[in-house]
Structure formats: structure tokens, C-alpha cells
C-alpha positions in Angstrom: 0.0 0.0 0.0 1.4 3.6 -0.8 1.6 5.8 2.1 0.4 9.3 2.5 4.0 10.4 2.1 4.6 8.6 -1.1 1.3 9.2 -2.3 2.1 12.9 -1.7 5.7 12.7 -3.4 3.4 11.1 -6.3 1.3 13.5 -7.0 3.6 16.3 -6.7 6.4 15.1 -9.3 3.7 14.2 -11.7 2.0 17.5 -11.5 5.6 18.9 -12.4 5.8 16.9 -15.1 2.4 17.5 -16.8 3.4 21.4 -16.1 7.0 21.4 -17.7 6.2 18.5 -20.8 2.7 19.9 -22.0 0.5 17.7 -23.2 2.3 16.4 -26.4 6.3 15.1 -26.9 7.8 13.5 -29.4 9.4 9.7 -29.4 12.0 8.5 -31.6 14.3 5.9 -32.4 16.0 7.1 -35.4 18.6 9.1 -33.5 20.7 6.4 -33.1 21.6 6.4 -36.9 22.8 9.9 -37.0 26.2 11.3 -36.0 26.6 13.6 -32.8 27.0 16.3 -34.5 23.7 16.0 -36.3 21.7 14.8 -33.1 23.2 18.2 -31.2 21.8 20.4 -34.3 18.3 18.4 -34.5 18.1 18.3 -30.2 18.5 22.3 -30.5 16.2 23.1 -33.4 13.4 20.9 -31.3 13.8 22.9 -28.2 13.5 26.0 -30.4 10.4 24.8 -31.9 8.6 24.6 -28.0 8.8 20.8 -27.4 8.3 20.0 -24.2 10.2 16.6 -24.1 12.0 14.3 -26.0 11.5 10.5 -25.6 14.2 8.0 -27.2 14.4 4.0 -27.1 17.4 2.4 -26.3 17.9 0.1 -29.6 20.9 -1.1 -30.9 23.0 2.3 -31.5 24.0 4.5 -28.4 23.2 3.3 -24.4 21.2 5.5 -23.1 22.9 7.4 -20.9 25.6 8.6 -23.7 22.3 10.0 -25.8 20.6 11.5 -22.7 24.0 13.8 -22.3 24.1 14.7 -25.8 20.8 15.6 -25.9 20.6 17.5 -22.6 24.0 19.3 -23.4 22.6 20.7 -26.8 19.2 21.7 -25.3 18.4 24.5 -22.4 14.6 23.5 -21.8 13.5 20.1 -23.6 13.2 17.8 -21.0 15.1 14.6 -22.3 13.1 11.0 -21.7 14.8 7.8 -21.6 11.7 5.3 -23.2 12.7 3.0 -22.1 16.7 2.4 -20.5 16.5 -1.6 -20.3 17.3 -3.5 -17.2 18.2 -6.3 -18.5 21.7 -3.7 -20.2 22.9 -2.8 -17.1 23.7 -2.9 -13.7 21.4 -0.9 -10.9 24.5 0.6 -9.6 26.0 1.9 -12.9 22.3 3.2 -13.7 21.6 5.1 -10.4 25.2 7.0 -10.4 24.5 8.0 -13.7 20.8 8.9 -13.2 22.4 11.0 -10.2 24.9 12.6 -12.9 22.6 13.6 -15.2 20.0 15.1 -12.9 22.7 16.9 -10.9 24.4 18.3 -14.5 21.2 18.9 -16.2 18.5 19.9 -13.0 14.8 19.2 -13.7 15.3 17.9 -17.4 16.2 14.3 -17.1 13.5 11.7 -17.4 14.3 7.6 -16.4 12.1 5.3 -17.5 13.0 2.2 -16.8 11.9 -1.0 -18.6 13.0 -4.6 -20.0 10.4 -7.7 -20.7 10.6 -11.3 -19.6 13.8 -13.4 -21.3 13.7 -17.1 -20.8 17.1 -18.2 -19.6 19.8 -15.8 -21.0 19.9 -13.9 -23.6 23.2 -13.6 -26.0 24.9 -10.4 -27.2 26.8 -10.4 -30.4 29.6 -12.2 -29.4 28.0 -15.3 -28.2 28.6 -14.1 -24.3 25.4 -15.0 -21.9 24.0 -11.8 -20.2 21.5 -14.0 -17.1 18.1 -13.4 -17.2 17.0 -12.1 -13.9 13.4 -13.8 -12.9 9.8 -12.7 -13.7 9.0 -8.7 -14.5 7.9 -8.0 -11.5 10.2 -9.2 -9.1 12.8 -8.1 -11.7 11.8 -4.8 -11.8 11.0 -4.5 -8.0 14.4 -5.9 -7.5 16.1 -3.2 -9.1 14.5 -0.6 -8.0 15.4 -1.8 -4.5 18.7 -2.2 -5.8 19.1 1.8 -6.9 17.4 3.1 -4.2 20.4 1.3 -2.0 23.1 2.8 -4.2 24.6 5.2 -1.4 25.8 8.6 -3.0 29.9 9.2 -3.2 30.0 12.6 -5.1 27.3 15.8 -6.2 23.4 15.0 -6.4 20.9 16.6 -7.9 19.0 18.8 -5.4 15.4 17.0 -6.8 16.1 13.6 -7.7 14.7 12.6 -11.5 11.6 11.5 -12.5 11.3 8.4 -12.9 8.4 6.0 -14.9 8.0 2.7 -15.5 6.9 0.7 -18.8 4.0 -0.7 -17.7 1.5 -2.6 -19.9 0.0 -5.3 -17.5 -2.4 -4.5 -13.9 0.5 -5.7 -11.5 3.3 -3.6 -13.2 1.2 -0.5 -13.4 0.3 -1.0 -10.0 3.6 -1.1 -9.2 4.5 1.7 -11.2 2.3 3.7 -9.4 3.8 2.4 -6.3 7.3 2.9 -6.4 7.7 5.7 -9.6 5.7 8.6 -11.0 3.7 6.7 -13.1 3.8 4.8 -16.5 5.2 5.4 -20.0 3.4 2.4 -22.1 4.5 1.8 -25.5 2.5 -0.1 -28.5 -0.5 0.7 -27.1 -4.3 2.1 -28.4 -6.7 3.8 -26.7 -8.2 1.3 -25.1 -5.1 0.5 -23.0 -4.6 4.2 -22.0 -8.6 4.0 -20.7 -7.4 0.7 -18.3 -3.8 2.5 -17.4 -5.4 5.6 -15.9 -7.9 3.2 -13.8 -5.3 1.0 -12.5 -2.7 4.0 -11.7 -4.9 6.0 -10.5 -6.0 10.0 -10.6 -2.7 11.2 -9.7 0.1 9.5 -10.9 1.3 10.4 -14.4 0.5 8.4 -17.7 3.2 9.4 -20.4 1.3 7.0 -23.7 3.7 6.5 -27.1 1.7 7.0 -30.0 2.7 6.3 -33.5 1.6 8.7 -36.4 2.1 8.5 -40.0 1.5 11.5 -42.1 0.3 10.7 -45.0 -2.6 11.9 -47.2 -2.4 8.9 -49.2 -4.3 6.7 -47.0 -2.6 3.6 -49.1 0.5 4.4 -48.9 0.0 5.6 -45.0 -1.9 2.2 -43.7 1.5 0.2 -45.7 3.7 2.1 -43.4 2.1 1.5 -40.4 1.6 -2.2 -40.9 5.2 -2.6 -41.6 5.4 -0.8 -38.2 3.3 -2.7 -36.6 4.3 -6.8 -37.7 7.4 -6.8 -35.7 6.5 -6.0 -32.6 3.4 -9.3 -32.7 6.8 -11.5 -32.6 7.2 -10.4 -28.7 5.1 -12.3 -26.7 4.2 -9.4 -24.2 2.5 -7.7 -27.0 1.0 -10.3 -27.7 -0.4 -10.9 -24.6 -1.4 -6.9 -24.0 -3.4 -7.1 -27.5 -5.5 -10.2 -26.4 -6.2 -8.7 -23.0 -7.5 -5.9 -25.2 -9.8 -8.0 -27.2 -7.7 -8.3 -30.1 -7.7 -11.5 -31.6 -5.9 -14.4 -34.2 -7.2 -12.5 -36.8 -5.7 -9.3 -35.8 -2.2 -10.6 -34.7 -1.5 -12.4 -37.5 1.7 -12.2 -39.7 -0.1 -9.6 -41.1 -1.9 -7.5 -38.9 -5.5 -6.7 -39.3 -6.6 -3.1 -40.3 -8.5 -2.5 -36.9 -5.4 -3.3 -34.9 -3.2 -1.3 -37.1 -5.7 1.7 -37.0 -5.7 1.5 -32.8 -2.1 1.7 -33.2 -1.0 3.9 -35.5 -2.9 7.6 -35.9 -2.7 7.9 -40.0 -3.3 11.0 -42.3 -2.9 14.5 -42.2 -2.4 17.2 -39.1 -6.0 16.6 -37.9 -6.0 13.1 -37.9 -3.1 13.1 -35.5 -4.5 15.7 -33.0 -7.6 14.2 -33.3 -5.8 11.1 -32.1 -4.0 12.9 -29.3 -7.6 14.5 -27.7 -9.1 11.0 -27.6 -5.5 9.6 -25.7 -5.6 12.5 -23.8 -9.9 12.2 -23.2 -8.9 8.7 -22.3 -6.5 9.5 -19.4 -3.0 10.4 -20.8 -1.3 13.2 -19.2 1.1 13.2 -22.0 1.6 11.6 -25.5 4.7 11.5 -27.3 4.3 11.1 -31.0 6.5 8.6 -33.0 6.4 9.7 -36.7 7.0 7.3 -38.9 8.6 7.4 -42.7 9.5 4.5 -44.9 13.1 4.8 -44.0 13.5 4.3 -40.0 16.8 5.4 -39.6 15.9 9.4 -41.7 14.9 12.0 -39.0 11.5 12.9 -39.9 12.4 16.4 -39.3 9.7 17.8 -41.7 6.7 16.1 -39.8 8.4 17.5 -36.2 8.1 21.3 -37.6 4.6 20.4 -38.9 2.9 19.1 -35.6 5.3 22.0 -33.9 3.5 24.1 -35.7 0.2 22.6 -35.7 0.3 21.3 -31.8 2.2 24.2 -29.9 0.2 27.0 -29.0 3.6 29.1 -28.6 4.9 28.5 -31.8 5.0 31.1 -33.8 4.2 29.7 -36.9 1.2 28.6 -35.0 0.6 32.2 -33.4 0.9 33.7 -37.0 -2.2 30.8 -38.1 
């Protein structure tokens, strides 16, 4: 049970949050494929534009931590979101002295969330070398949370500790996401989950929902692109699971997804269809959604559709202001 205290501490860091964010990010993957130089240039022009954060995954190209810096040390407001670091990378100690770094260097703009599903045994890096799976998600995930908190400090930390989220899909890790964090950052999800997060987190905590957008007239060409978005991630069996729990069925997770699960997912069309998409996430209990635009070539910065919703989804933009 979450004490008055923590319940407190909850509701206090995820009012911040919702203040300093807004209402809409952006989520990304393709930074890893870019040099630094590139990512500092493309960081700065989105903190020009008036996002309020920037959410990355950690993939196959930089750890998280070495793209959090770079990102915070190009940017003077964005607050920079880790979606997810994965727990199954990296120790808890290595993770909570840099969390302590970061949010020390960079004060009120560095966002952990934390996240890594079930492995069956071990999983294997490149070079054949067994990285130990470490039990069930829960009692992983508790475990290392217990395992950062215990991390004593030997240098300068941040006078506010960062925010931190989990990646909750399922009842028992939202719960404990709302027990132990600020809330939840789900990923590959529709509506319909954000609806059941919001209930089992509660009115308080805060609900930061991915959302993936193509922007594409040519509805064709735009449903194409999000199906080949979409396949992939059916091969992970806590998808999978998440879907059916949603109602979706054979006929929708099949190696080639049905249109209504590829529709939940993935907001399609022009400008409207997308903020359309983010008032119903938001009606349905998202404090935040950070968009994911998609283009046919993953590793590209979609830099074009970033100005676009900038300019169509930031009230303070002045392209917006001059609309």
C-alpha cells in the first residue's frame, strides 16, 4: 500500500511533469543512426520549436545514458526521456550514479524510464557471451528498483532527484508503477489501453502514452507504413499478450496484422488526424503523449513532420501564433 507520504511525493512530481512536458512530446528511435553532431543540431532546433520533451528508445546504437548527455547538453529546456533504459543492459549501480549525474548536470530535465520484458534463460549479445536473465518482470523490476534506491551517494546530487516512470503494460506492473515511480510510460498501445492504465494507476500518478503517427494523405501508402510498423512487434510475446487482453484477436495478430489493430495503433493521415488522435489519448487518461512519426526509411529524421505538428500542436509556436 502507498503511504500518505509517497502518495504525496506522487502526485507532486507528476504535477511537475504535466506542467514542464505539456501535453504532447515527441518519441524517436531514429537518432541512433545519426552522428553527434547531427543529433546536437536536430536536439537544439526541437527545443526552439517549443517541445516540451523528447523520448528515445534504447535500440541497438548509443546506451542510453551517452544519448541522454548529448541531448541535454545541446538543449536548455526540452526535458530529455529515456523510453525506455533496459534493465536487463545494465547494472542498478552503474544506472543510479549516472541517473544522479545527469539530474545533478542537467536539474529538472532528465526523465528515467525504466523498462526490460521477460527473457527465458539468457539472452546472448553479439559475441555469443550469456547476459543471465534475472526472474519474472515483476520481481525483476522490483528488485532493481530496491537495488538503486540502496546505491549510497559518493560525489554531487541533484538537489530533486529525477523523475522516474515505468513501462507498464499489464495490472500488476502498473500498479507497481504507481507504487514505487511517478507513473507509466506504455509503449505499442491504443486507446483502449490508456482507458485501463489511468484506472489502474490512479488519478494522480502520471501516464506518459507512445503514439505512432504516419503523415500521409495517401491513405494507401499511409496504412502500408504502419503495418510494416506494426508486424514486428506481434513476434514479442508481451504484446502479444497486451493485444489479447485488449480484445484483439488471431485475426488481428497475425503475420499480417488486421486493419483495426493497425488503425488502434498507429494515428494515419494528415495534421487533424493526428491531433484528433492525441484529444481522444488524452480524453482517455493520458497526461502526455509522445508522438512517433513514422517514414518509410527508420533510420531518416523525420524532421519535416516534427516542424509540422510543432507548428500545428504548440500553441507558442510562432508559426502557429501567425495561423
Amino acid at each position: 500500500m502507498v503511504d500518505e507520504a509517497s502518495d504525496g511525493r506522487v502526485a507532486r512530481g507528476a504535477a511537475r511533469l504535466r506542467r514542464v512536458m505539456g501535453p504532447v512530446g515527441l518519441w524517436t528511435f531514429a537518432l541512433d543512426a545519426q552522428p553527434a553532431s547531427l543529433v546536437r543540431e536536430t536536439a537544439a532546433e526541437l527545443d526552439e520549436l517549443g517541445w516540451g520533451a523528447l523520448w528515445f528508445g534504447e535500440g541497438f546504437g548509443r546506451d542510453t545514458v551517452s544519448q541522454a548527455w548529448l541531448l541535454l547538453s545541446a538543449t536548455r529546456r526540452l526535458t530529455v526521456a529515456s523510453g525506455i533504459a533496459n534493465v536487463m543492459l545494465r547494472d542498478p549501480i552503474a544506472l543510479a550514479g549516472a541517473e544522479r549525474a545527469l539530474g545533478e548536470a542537467f536539474p529538472e530535465r532528465y526523465l528515467l524510464g525504466l523498462g526490460g520484458h521477460r527473457v527465458e534463460g539468457a539472452i546472448h549479445r553479439s559475441d555469443d557471451s550469456p547476459v543471465p536473465a534475472r526472474g519474472r518482470p515483476l520481481a525483476l523490476m522490483r528488485g532493481y528498483l530496491d537495488a538503486m534506491d540502496a546505491v549510497p551517494a559518493h560525489g554531487p546530487v541533484p538537489l530533486s532527484p529525477p523523475p522516474r516512470l515505468l513501462a507498464a503494460l499489464g495490472p500488476r506492473m502498473l500498479a507497481l508503477a504507481g507504487e514505487r515511480t511517478l507513473g507509466a510510460h506504455p509503449y505499442f498501445v491504443p486507446v483502449e489501453h490508456t482507458v485501463r492504465a489511468r484506472a489502474a494507476l490512479g488519478a494522480e500518478a502520471f501516464l506518459g502514452v507512445e503514439q505512432a503517427v504516419v503523415l500521409d494523405r495517401d491513405r494507401a501508402r499511409a496504412r502500408e507504413l504502419a503495418t510494416a510498423h506494426v508486424a514486428p512487434y506481434l513476434a514479442a510475446p508481451h504484446h502479444q499478450r497486451n493485444l489479447r487482453a485488449l480484445g484483439f484477436t488471431d485475426t488481428d495478430l497475425g503475420t499480417t496484422p488486421s486493419r483495426r489493430l493497425v488503425d488502434a495503433l498507429v494515428a494515419q493521415g494528415d495534421l487533424e488526424a493526428v491531433e484528433e488522435r492525441v484529444r481522444t489519448q488524452l480524453a482517455a487518461g493520458a497526461d502526455h503523449v509522445c508522438l512517433q512519426v513514422l517514414t518509410p526509411d527508420p533510420t531518416a529524421l523525420p524532421s519535416a513532420g516534427w516542424r509540422d505538428l510543432a507548428a500545428a500542436l504548440i500553441p507558442r509556436h510562432p508559426a502557429h501564433a501567425r495561423g
